[in-house]
N, C-alpha and C positions, 0 to 999 in steps of 0.2 A: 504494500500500500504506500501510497504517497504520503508524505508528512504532512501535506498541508489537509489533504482528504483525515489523517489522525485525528490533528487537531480540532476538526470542525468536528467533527465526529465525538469526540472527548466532552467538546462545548455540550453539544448537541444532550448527550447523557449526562450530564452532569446537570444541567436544567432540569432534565426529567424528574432527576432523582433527588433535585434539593426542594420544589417546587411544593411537595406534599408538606414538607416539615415549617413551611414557612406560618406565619401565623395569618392569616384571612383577619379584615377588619369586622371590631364589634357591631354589632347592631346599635347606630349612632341613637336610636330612642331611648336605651337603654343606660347612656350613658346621663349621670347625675347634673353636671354643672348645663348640659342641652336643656333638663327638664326644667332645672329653676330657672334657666332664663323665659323658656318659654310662660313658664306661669304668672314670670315679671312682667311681661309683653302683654299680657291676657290683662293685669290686673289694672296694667297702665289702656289698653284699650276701653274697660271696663270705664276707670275713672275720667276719660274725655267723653263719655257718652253720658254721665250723672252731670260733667261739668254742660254739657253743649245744653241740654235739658235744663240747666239751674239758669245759664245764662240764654237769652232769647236773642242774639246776634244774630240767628239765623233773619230772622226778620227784618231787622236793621239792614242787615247786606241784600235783601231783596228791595228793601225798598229804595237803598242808594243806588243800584242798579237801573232800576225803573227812572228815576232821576237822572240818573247817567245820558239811558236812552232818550228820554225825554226830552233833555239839554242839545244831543246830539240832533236828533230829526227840528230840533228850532233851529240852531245853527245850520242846518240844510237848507231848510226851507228861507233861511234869510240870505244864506249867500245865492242862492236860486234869484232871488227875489231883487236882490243887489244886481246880479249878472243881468236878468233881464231888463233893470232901469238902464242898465249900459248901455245896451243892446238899444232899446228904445233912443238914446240919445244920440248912439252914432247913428242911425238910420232917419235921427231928425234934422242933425247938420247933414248927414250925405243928403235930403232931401232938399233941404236950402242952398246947396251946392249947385244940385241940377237945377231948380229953380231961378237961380240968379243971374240976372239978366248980365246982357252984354254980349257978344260975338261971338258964335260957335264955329269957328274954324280947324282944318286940320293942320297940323303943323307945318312950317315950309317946308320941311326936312322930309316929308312923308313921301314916297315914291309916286311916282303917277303910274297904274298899270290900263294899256289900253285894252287887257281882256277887261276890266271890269266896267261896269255899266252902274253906275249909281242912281240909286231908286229915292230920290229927294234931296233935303240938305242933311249936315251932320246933326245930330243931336246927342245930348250929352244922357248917359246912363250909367245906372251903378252896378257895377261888375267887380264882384268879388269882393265885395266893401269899399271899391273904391270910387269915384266918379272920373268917368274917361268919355273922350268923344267918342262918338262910332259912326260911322257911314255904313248903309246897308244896300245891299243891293246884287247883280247876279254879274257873274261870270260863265264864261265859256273854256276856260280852264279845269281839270280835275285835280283833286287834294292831292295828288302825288304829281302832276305837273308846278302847281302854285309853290308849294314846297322845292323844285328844285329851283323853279325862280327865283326866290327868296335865298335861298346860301348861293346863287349863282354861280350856277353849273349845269348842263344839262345832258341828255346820254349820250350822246356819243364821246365828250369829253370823260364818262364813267367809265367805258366800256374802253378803251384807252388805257386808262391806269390800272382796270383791274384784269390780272392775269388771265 
């Protein structure tokens, strides 16, 4: 036999046979200082349930609760209440904006496009909260021609650069 197959082998029975003589743990119920604690714990749960009973805090903290909640849904309903006066006030100055007399023109800077056909003069409207001019009216352009327009380019100059 090989030495090292020996000694595994050696190991191996020598486990077997110390294995029985070893001592196995007591049954932890049985053991004394487990049980007093345990009946300390018992005695002490005991005594916070004569105390919760004598004292009536449970009450108290239901009802500061309720108060809690109650503070909270006001304070809701007034920052609600707040937001919406905002709300009302900028949509009375954007109103006085559009309102306010004097020349609706579009900028000089604005491009002139001969696809478009304008359907009246400018007027002024609120878009997005804010008060802008708008010209309205139709073209004979499609949303992905106008579009190349605009970054000025158009395909055959695409079809060119891309491989």
């Amino acid at each position: 036999m090989q030495p090292q197959i020996r000694l595994f082998s050696f190991l191996v029975i020598s486990c077997l046979l110390v294995v029985p003589f070893l001592r196995a743990q007591d049954n932890p119920l049985n053991d004394p200082d487990l049980k007093a604690m345990l009946k300390e714990a018992q005695e002490m749960q005991k005594e916070a349930k004569e105390l919760q009973k004598q004292n009536p805090a449970s009450q108290d903290t239901k009802k500061k609760l309720a108060d809690m909640l109650s503070q909270a849904k006001e304070e809701e309903a007034r920052q609600e209440d707040q937001e919406q006066r905002e709300k009302q006030k900028l949509q009375a100055a954007l109103k006085k904006q559009v309102e306010a007399p004097g020349p609706i023109v579009l900028p000089d800077w604005t491009p002139s496009t001969p696809e478009f056909k304008a359907a009246g003069a400018p007027t002024r409207k609120i878009v997005e909260d804010e008060v802008r001019i708008v010209q309205t009216g139709t073209s004979s352009l499609t949303p992905e021609n106008s579009g190349q327009l605009a970054s000025g380019s158009n395909r055959g100059e695409q079809s060119q650069s891309e491989p």
